[in-house]
C-alpha positions in Angstrom: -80.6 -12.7 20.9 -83.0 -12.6 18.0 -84.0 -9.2 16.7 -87.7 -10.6 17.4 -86.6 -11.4 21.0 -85.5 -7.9 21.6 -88.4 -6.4 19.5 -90.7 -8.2 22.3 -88.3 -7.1 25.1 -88.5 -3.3 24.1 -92.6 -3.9 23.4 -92.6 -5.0 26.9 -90.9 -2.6 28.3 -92.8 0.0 26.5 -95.8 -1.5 28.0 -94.2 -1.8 31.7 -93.5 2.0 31.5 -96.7 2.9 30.6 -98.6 0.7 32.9 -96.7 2.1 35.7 -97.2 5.7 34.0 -101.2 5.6 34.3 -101.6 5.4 38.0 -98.9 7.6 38.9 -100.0 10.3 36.6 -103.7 9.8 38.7 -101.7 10.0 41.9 -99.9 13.1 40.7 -103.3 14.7 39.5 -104.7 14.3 42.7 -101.8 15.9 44.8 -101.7 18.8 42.5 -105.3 19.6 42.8 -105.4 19.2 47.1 -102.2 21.7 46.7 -104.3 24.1 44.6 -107.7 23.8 46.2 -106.3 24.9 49.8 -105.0 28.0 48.5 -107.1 31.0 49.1 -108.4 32.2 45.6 -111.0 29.8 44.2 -109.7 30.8 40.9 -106.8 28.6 42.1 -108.9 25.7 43.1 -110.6 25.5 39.3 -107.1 25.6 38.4 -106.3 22.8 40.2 -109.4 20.5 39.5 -108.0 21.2 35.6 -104.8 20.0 35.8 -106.1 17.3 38.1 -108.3 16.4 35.3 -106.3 16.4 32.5 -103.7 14.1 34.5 -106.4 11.7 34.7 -107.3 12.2 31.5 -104.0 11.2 30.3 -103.8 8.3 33.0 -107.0 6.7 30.6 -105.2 7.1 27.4 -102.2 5.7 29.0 -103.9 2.8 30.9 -105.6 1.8 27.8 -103.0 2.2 25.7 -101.1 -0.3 28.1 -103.9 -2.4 28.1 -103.8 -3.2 24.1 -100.5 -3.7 24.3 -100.2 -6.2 26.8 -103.6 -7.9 24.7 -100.7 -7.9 21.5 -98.2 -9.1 23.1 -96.6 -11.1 26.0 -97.5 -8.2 28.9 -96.5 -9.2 32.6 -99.5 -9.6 35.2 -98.1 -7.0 37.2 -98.3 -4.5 33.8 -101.8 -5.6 33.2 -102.5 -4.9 37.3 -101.2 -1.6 36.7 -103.2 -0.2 33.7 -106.0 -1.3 35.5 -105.6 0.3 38.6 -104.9 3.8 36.1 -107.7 3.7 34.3 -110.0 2.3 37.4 -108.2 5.5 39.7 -108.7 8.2 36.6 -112.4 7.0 36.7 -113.2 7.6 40.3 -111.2 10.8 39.9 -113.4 11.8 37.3 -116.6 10.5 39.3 -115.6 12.3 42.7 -115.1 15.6 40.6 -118.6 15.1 39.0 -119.7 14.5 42.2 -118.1 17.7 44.1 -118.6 20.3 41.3 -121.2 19.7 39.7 -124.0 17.5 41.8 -122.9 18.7 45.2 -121.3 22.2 45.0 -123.2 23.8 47.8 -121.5 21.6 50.1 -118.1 22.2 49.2 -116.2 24.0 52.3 -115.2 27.8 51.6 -111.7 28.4 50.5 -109.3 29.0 53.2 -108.4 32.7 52.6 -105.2 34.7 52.4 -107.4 37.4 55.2 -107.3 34.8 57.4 -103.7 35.0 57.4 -103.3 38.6 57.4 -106.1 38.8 60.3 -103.4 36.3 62.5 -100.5 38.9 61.9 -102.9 42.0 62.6 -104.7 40.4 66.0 -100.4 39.3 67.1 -99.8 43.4 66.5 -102.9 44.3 67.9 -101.8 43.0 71.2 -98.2 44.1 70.7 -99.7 47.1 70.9 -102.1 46.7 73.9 -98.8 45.2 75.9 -96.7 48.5 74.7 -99.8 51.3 75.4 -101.3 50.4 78.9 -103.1 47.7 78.2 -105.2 49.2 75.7 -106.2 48.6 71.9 -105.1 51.6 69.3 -108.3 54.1 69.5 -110.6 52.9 66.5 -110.5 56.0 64.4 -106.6 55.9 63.8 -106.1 52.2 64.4 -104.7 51.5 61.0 -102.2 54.9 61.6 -101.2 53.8 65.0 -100.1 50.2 64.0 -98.4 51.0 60.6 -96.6 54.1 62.9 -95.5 51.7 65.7 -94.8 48.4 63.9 -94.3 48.9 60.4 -90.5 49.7 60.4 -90.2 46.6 62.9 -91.9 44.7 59.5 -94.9 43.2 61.6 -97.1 45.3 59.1 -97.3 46.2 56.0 -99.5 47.6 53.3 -100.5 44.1 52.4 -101.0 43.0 55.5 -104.1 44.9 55.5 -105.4 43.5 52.2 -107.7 41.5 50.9 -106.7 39.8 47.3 -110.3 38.8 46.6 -111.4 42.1 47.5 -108.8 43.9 44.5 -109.6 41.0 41.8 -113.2 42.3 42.6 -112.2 46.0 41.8 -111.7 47.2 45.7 -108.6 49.2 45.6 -108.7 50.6 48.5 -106.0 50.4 50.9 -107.5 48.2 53.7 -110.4 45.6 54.0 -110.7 45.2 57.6 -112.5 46.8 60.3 -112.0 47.1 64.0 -114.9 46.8 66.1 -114.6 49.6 69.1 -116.1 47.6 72.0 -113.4 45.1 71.8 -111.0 45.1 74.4 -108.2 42.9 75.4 -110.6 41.9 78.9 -113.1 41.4 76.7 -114.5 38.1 76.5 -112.7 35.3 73.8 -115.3 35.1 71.5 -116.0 39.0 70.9 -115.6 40.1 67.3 -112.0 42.4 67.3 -111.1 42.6 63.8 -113.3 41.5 61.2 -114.0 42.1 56.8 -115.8 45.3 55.1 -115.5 47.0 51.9 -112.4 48.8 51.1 -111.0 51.8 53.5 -108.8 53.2 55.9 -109.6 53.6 59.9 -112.7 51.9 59.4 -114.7 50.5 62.5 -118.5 49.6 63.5 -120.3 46.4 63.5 -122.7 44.2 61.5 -123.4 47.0 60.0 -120.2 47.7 57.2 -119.5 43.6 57.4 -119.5 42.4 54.2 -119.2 38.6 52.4 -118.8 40.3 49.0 -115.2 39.7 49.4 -115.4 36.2 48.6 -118.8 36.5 46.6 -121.1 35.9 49.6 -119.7 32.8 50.8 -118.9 34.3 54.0 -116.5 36.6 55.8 -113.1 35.8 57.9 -113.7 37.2 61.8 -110.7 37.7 64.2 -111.9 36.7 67.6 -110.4 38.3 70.7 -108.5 35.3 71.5 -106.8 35.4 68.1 -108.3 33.0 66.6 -109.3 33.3 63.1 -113.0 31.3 61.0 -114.3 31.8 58.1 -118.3 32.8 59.1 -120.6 31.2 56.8 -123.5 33.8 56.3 -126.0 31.9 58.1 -123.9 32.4 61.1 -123.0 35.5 61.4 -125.7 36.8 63.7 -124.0 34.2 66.1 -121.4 36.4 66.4 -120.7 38.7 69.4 -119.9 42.3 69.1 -120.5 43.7 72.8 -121.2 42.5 76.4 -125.0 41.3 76.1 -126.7 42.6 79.3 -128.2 39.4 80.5 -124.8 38.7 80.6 -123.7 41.4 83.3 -124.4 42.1 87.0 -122.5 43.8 89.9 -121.0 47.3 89.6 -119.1 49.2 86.5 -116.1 48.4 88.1 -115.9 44.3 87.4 -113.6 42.3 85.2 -114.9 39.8 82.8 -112.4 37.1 82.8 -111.4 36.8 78.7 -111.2 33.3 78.6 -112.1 29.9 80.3 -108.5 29.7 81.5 -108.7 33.2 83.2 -112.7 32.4 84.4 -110.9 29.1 86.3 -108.3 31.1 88.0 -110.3 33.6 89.0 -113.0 31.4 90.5 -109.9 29.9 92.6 -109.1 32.5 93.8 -112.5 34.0 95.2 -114.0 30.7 96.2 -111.0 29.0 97.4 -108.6 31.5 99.1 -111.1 34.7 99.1 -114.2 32.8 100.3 -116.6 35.2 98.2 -120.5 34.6 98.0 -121.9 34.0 94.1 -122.9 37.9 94.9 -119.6 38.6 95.0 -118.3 37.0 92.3 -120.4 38.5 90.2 -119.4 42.0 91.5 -115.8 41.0 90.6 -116.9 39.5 87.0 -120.2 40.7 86.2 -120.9 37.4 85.4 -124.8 36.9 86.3 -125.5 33.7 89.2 -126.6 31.4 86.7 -123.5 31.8 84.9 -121.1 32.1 88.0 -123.3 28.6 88.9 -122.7 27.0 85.6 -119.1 27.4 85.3 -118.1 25.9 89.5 -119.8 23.3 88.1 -117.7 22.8 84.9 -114.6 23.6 86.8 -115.6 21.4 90.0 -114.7 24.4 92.2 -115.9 24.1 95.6 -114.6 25.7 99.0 -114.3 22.5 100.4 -111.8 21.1 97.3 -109.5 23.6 97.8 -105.7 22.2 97.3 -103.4 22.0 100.3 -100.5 23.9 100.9 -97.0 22.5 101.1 -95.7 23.0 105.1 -92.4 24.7 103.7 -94.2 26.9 101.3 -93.8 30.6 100.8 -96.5 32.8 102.3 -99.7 33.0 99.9 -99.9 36.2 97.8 -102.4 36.6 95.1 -104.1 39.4 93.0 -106.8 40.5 94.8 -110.3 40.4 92.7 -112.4 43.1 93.9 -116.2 42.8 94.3 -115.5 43.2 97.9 -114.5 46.5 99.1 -111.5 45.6 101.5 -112.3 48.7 103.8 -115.1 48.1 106.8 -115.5 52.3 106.9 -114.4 55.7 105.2 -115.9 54.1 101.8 -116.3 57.8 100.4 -112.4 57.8 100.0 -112.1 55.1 98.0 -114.8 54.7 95.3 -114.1 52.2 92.9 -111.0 50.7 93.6 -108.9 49.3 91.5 -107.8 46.1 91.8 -104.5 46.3 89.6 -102.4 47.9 92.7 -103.9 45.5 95.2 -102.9 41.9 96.3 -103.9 39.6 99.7 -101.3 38.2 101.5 -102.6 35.6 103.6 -101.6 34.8 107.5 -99.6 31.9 108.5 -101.9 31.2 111.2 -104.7 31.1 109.6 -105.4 30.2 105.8 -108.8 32.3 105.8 -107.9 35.6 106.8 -105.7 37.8 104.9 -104.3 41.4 104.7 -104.5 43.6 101.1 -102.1 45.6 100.6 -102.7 48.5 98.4 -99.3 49.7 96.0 -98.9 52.4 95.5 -101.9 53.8 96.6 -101.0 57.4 95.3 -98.1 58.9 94.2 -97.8 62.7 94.7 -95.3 65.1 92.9 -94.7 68.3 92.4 -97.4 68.4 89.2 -100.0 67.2 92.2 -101.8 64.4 92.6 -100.3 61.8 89.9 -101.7 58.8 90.8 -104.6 57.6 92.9 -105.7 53.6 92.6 -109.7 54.9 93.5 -111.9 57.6 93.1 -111.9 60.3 95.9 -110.5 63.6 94.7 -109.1 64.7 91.6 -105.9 63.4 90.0 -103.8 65.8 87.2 -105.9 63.0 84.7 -109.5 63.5 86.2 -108.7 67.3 85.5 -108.6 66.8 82.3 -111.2 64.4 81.5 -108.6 61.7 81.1 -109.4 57.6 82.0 -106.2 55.6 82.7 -106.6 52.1 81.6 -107.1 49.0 83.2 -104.5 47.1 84.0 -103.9 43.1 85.2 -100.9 41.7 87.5 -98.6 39.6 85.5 -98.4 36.6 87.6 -95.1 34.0 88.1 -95.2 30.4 88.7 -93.5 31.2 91.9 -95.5 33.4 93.2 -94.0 37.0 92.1 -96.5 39.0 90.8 -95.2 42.4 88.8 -97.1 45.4 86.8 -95.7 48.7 85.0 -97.8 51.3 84.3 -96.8 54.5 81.8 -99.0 57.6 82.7 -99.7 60.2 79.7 -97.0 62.4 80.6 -94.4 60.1 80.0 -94.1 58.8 83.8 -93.6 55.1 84.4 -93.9 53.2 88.0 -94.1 49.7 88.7 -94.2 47.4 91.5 -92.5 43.4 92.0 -94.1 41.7 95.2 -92.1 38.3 95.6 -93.3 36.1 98.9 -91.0 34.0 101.0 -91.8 31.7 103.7 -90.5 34.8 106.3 -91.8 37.9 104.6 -92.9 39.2 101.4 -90.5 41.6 100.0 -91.6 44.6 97.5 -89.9 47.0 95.1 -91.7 50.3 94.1 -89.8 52.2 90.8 -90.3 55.0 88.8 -88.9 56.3 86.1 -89.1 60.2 85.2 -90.2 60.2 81.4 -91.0 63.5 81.1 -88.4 66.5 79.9 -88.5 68.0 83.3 -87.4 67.6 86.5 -89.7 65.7 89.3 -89.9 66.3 92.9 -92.0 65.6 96.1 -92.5 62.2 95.0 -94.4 61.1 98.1 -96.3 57.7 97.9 -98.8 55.7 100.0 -99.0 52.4 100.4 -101.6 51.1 102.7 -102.1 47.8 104.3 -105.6 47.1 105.0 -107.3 44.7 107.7 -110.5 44.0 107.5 -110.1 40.3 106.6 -107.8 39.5 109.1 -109.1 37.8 112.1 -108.7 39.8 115.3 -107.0 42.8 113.3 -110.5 44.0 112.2 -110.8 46.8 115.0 -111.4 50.2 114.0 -108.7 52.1 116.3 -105.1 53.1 116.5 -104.3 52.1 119.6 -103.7 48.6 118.2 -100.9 49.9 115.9 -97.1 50.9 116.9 -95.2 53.4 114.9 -91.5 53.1 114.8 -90.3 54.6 111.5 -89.7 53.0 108.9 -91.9 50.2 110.7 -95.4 50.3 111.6 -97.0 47.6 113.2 -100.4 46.2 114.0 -101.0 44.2 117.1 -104.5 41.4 117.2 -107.0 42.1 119.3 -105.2 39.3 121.7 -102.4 40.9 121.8 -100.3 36.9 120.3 -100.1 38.2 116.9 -98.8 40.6 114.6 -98.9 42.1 110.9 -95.8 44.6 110.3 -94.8 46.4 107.3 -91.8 49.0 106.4 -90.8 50.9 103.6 -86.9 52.6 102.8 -87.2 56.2 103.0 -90.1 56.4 104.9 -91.6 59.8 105.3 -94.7 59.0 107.3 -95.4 56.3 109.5 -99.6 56.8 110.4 -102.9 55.1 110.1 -106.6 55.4 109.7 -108.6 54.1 112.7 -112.0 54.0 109.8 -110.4 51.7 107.1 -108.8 50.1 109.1 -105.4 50.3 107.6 -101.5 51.3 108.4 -98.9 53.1 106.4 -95.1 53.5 106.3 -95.3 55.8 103.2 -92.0 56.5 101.5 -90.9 58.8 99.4 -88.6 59.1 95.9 -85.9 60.9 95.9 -85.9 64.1 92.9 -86.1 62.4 89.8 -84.0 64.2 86.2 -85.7 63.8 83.0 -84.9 59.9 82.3 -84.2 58.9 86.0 -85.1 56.0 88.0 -85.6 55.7 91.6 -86.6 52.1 93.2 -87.8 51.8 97.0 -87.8 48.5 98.7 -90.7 47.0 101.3 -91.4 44.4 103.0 -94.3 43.1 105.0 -94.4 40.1 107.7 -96.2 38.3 110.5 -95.2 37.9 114.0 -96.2 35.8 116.8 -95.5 37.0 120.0 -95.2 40.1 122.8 -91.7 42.1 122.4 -92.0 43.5 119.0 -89.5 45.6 119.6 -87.5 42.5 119.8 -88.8 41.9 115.8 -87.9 45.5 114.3 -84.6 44.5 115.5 -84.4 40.8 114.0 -85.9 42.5 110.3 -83.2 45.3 110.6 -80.5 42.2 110.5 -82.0 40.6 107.6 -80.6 43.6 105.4 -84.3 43.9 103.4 -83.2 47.6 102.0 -80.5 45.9 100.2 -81.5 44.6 96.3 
C-alpha cells in the first residue's frame, strides 16, 4: 500500500476516533453530573454541573474537529453521524443547564441530604430503644445520652450520626443538629414530627420553635416522621406539619389508644366492629378518634358488621386483644378505673360468635415489697407511691393466633404472659423473672375471667360458679353450658358476684435474684351437665406440662 493510502487510512481513523469520542464524552458528562447532583452538599452538585460542562465542552471541540476532517478527507457516514450527534448532544447539554441554573433555579428540587440519612439510623435506634425500655422513647432531656449509652458500643450511633455536614461548613460545631420533639410517642400517630433539624446542641427538644432551615440556607429542613419516614420540608410547608394530637382530633376518655398508622386503624376497626360489635361511641373511647373520623375511615376500609369474614369449621377458638372503650365489668367499677388493655384479651364462645369472655392477666401480682402490679387504678401500687407511670404497652400478635407481652418494672422485675388458642382450649403461660438483687416472695397473682359479654353468663351471683381447686367453673343461666378456667399452683379459687368474674389465682414460687418461675393456665368451654365429668377429662390432657 501507498504511503498516501495509509496516510488516508490513519486520517480516517483519526477522524473515526474522534467522532465516536464527541458523544461519549457528552454521555460521560451527563452521568457524572446526575452522580454529583444527588449527593447531599450542593457544593457537590456545582461541582458536577462543571465537569458536566467542560465534558461537553470538549465533546464541541471534538465534534467539530471531526467534522473538518471528514470535510478534508474521505470520512465514513457513520463518522460524520457521529460528530453530529456530539456536537448536537453538547448543545442541548449546554441549553438544559442554561435552562436549570440560570432561567429556572427556583424550581430546582432541594438536595437530598446526608441528615436524611442519619435521621433513618436515629428513628431505627429510637425504636430499638422503645422495644428495649417498656415501650417508651428515651426521656427528651437525656435522649442524645441514653442512645449513645445504650447503642453506641453496638455501632448503631455514633458522633456523626448526629451531625449535620451543612450545619459545620456553615460554622455550627456543635455536637448535634437534631431535636426530639417530647410529645412524640411510638402510639403516636405516623405523621407526628419525632426527630426533626435545629441549630447546633446536645439534648435539645421543643417544637416549631428551635426548627431551623439555616442548615441548608433556608431551602428547608429534613423531618423524621413517627413512622420512620424521612422528607425534606420545603418552608412553605412546614406549618403542615404535626407536633401533637390536635383536639378536634380526640374524644372518649384519657385512657384511649390512637392507632399509629392506617394498618393498625384497620385492625383495630376489625376488631371492634367485627368481632367486638362496638357503637362509633365506643370506638372512639378505645381511639379517641372523633365520629366523623371513626365514619370516614369504615368507609375507606369498607368495614361493616355485616362483612365480617367467616371462620374456618376446624379453626382454633378466636382470641384477640381486647380494645377497651368498653369497660368489661357490669358492676364494682370503683375497683377498676382505667383499665388497661395490655393484660386483657376476649376469647370468644364456640356457640356463639358474639359473646365472649375477657380474661384479665395478670391482673396483679403481689410480693413481699406489696402490691407490684395492678392492670387498673383502685389502690396504690409500690409505683403510685412514688409518683411513678408505667408505660403503655401493646400485645405482640402471631399469624396464628398467639398473642405474647413482657413487661420490665423499675426495680428490675420482668413478667410476661403467651396466650396460644386451640380448637379445645386456650392454653396460657405466666413467667417472671426476679431482676432485682434480692430475694422475692409471696408472689401471689390474679387472674380474672370476666363475663359480662357472654350470653347467659352475665348474672351477677356466685351461685352460678363451682370451685374445685385448681378449677373454677361458671355454669349459663340454662344450666347447657360452661366457661372453666385453671391455673398450676393455685392458691385461691373465688369470685366476685359484682363484676361478674371468676378466679383460680396462682401463686410463684420464692424467686433468687435472677430466677424465673413460669405457671401454666388454661381456659375452655363446655357443653353439658356433669362437669365434674370435664375436670376429669382436662386433668388427662396433661395442660401443666410445657
Amino acid at each position: 500500500m501507498s504511503d498516501t493510502g495509509n496516510y488516508a487510512k490513519g486520517q480516517k481513523l483519526r477522524t473515526s476516533k474522534l467522532a465516536v469520542i464527541s458523544p461519549v464524552l457528552s454521555i460521560l458528562g451527563f452521568c457524572i453530573y446526575l452522580h454529583f447532583v444527588t449527593l447531599e452538599e450542593s457544593v457537590r452538585s456545582v461541582l458536577g454541573v462543571l465537569i458536566w460542562w467542560s465534558f461537553a465542552t470538549v465533546g464541541i471541540v471534538f465534534g467539530a474537529a471531526a467534522l473538518g476532517k471528514i470535510r478534508k478527507g474521505n470520512g465514513r457516514i457513520a463518522d460524520r453521524v457521529s460528530a453530529t450527534l456530539g456536537i448536537v448532544m453538547a448543545g442541548i447539554s449546554f441549553t438544559f443547564l442554561f435552562v436549570c441554573l440560570i432561567v429556572t433555579p427556583a424550581k430546582r428540587p432541594p438536595p437530598i441530604s446526608i441528615c436524611g440519612s442519619h435521621l433513618h439510623r436515629l428513628g431505627i435506634v429510637m425504636r430499638l430503644y422503645a422495644n428495649d425500655f417498656d415501650g417508651k422513647y428515651p426521656t427528651s432531656d437525656k435522649w442524645c445520652d441514653l442512645l449513645v449509652e445504650n447503642y453506641d458500643e453496638r455501632h448503631y450511633v455514633d458522633a456523626k450520626t448526629f451531625i449535620c455536614k451543612s450545619a459545620l461548613r456553615g460554622g455550627d460545631k456543635d455536637r448535634c443538629h437534631y431535636a426530639i420533639n417530647p410529645n412524640a410517642e411510638p402510639n403516636s400517630p405516623a405523621d407526628m414530627v419525632l426527630l426533626f433539624e435545629t441549630k447546633g446542641g446536645w439534648n435539645q427538644f421543643g417544637g416549631p420553635e428551635i426548627l431551623t432551615t439555616e442548615n441548608h440556607k433556608g431551602k428547608g429542613c429534613n423531618i423524621l416522621f413517627n413512622n420512620g419516614r424521612i422528607e425534606f420540608v420545603m418552608p412553605e410547608r412546614l406549618g403542615e406539619l404535626k407536633w401533637e394530637i390536635e383536639e378536634e382530633e380526640e374524644s372518649g376518655s384519657g385512657n384511649f389508644r390512637k392507632p399509629g398508622s392506617d394498618e393498625e386503624l384497620k385492625y383495630w376497626l376489625e376488631n371492634m366492629v367485627w368481632y367486638h360489635r362496638f357503637t362509633n361511641e365506643e370506638i372512639s373511647a378505645a381511639t379517641g378518634l372523633t365520629e366523623k373520623a371513626i365514619v370516614a375511615a369504615l368507609k375507606k376500609f369498607d368495614i361493616r358488621p355485616d362483612n365480617r369474614p367467616r371462620r374456618a369449621e376446624d379453626a382454633p377458638l378466636l382470641v384477640l386483644p381486647y380494645p377497651g372503650g368498653r369497660h368489661p365489668r357490669i358492676g364494682f367499677l370503683d375497683g377498676a378505673i382505667d383499665p388497661q388493655r395490655e393484660t386483657k384479651f376476649s376469647v370468644f364462645t364456640p356457640w356463639d360468635a358474639n359473646s365472649y369472655v375477657v380474661v384479665d392477666v395478670p391482673e396483679a401480682i403481689w410480693s413481699n415489697l406489696g402490691l407490684t402490679y395492678l392492670a387498673h387504678t383502685h389502690i396504690d401500687t409500690i409505683w403510685t407511691k412514688q409518683d411513678i407511670v408505667l408505660p403503655r404497652l401493646e400485645w405482640n400478635r402471631h399469624p396464628d393466633g398467639t398473642l405474647d407481652i413482657e413487661r420490665k418494672l423499675p426495680n428490675g422485675i420482668i413478667f410476661g404472659v403467651k396466650v396460644k388458642p386451640t380448637k379445645e382450649a386456650v392454653r396460657m403461660e405466666l413467667w417472671l423473672k426476679n431482676g432485682t438483687d434480692e430475694k422475692l416472695s409471696d408472689l401471689r397473682v390474679q387472674n380474672c375471667v370476666m363475663t359480662k359479654m357472654a350470653a347467659g353468663f352475665e348474672q351477677q351471683t356466685n351461685d352460678n360458679k363451682v370451685f374445685t381447686n385448681p378449677y373454677v367453673a361458671c355454669r349459663s343461666s340454662d344450666g347447657k353450658r360452661w366457661i372453666i378456667t385453671a391455673w398450676e399452683n393455685c392458691h385461691q379459687p373465688w369470685g366476685n358476684e359484682k363484676c361478674p368474674c371468676f378466679h383460680s389465682d396462682p401463686k410463684f414460687p420464692d424467686a433468687a435474684p435472677g430466677e424465673t418461675h413460669r405457671l401454666r393456665g388454661w381456659l375452655s368451654f363446655y357443653e353439658g351437665t356433669d362437669i365434674e365429668a370435664e375436670f376429669n377429662r382436662i386433668e388427662t390432657t396433661g395442660w401443666r406440662r410445657p
